[in-house]
N, C-alpha and C positions, 0 to 999 in steps of 0.2 A: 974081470978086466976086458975080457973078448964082448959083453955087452955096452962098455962105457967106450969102444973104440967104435963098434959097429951103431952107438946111435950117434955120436960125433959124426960120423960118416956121412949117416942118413939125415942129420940135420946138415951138416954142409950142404948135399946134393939140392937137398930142399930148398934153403937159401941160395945157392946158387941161379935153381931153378928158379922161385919167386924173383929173382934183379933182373934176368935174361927177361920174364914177361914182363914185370912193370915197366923194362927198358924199351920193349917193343909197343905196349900198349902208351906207353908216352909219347912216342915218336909216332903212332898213327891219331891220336885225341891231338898235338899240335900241326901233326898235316890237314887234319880236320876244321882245326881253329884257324890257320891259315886263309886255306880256300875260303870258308866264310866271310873272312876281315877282306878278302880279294874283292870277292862276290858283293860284300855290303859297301866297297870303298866302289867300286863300278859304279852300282844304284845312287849313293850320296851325288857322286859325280853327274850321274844324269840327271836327278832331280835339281841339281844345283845350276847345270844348263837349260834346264825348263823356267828356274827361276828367274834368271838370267834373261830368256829369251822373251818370259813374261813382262819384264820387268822396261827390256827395249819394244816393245809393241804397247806399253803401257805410255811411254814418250813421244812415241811417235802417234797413236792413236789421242793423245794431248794436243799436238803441233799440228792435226787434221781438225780437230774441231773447234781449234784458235782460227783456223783458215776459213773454215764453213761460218763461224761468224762476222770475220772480218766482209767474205762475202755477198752474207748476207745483209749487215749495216749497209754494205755498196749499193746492192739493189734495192734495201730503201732510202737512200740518199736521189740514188738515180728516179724513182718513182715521186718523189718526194718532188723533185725540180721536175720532173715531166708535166705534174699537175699543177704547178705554178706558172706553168707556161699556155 
């Protein structure tokens, strides 16, 4: 009897023990996961502002070279009447 009480025991302890770690090893693997999802939502974010900022220098570098050719049709319009004259 004194061996079926003392391994009830010794297995409680033991279960015990194993919930107390898997309890702590869980709680440090999701502050781990955390920090990551932090860390990779940061980078998305900045890559997604480079997109972004590619994206308005992509319009505006459109709206400069609508102008350089409007420009340049002007100065052959103007060369154009200078030699008819």
């Amino acid at each position: 009897m004194e061996v079926i009480i003392s391994s009830t025991i010794s297995a409680a302890v033991t279960l015990i023990v194993c919930l107390i770690s898997n309890h702590s090893q869980n709680e440090k693997t999701r502050a781990l996961m955390e920090y990551k999802l932090e860390e990779l939502t940061k980078r998305v974010d900045k890559h997604n502002n480079t997109i972004e900022r590619t994206y308005n220098l992509e319009q505006r570098m459109a709206v400069s070279e609508e102008q350089i050719r409007v420009a340049n049709h002007r100065i052959a319009d103007l060369e154009h009447d200078h030699k008819e004259d």
